[in-house]
Steps between C-alpha positions, in 0.01 A plus 500: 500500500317837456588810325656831676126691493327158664779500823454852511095452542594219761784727657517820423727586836751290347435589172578884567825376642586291219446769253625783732874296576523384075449825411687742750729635283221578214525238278507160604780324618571155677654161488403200286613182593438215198602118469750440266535196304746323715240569804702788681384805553563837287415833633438809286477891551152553321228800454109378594198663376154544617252504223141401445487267787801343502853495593765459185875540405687531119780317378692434200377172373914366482578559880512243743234627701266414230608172427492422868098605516425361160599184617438498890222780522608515928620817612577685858488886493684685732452914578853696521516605822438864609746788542748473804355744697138309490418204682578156341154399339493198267217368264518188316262338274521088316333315234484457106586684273359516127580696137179678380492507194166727465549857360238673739692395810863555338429864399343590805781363709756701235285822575544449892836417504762778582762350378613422063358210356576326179284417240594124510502476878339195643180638757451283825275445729576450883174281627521528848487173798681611809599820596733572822513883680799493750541874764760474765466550864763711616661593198856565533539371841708167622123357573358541123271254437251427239125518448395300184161484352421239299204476246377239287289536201 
């Protein structure tokens, strides 16, 4: 698993349309889907931010979300999809993610992010081991299909 700035060095095509699709609207928005306890799946509106290297969310240390990741660090995040008049375009990103806990990181993610954070929110990490990049061949038409690149870390 590598951090956001080390798959940008590998990729930085996909990169630029990983950060360009999270953060469309100006700050970042996508989908986080976490394990819950029983196994199943939980999915969460959340707000990403890129900061010194790496790709992070906040969250209040009692929601779900963060008892999910504390205690099964996998994650998949998942871009919201462009406006209606664009082009269907999806980026998706998997792998582990972790609290940090250092105050260098955590206050220069705050200072990036575009969105309120709380004092007590948790900071996490998103370390990056697949990434997927799906266009559409004609888009809108009965014969849409799919082109999906894959990437590995």
């Amino acid at each position: 698993m590598i951090r956001w700035q080390e798959f940008a060095q590998r990729r930085p095509d996909l990169a630029e349309i990983g950060q360009k699709r999270i953060f469309q609207f100006g700050p970042g928005l996508a989908f986080l889907a976490t394990v819950r306890k029983d196994g199943g799946p939980r999915m969460h509106p959340i707000c990403p931010v890129l900061a010194q290297g790496g790709l992070y969310f906040f969250c209040r240390p009692t929601s779900p979300k963060s008892a999910d990741l504390r205690r099964d660090g996998r994650y998949a995040l998942h871009c919201f999809p462009p406006p209606p008049e664009g082009q269907d375009e999806e980026f998706y990103c998997t792998g582990t993610a972790s609290v940090i806990e250092a105050a260098g990181i955590r206050d220069a993610a705050i200072e990036a992010a575009l969105h309120e954070i709380h004092g007590d929110d948790l900071c996490v990490e998103f370390l990056i081991e697949r990434v997927l990049h799906t266009t559409w061949n004609n888009w809108g038409q009965p014969d849409t299909s799919p082109n999906h690149e894959v990437w590995r870390a």
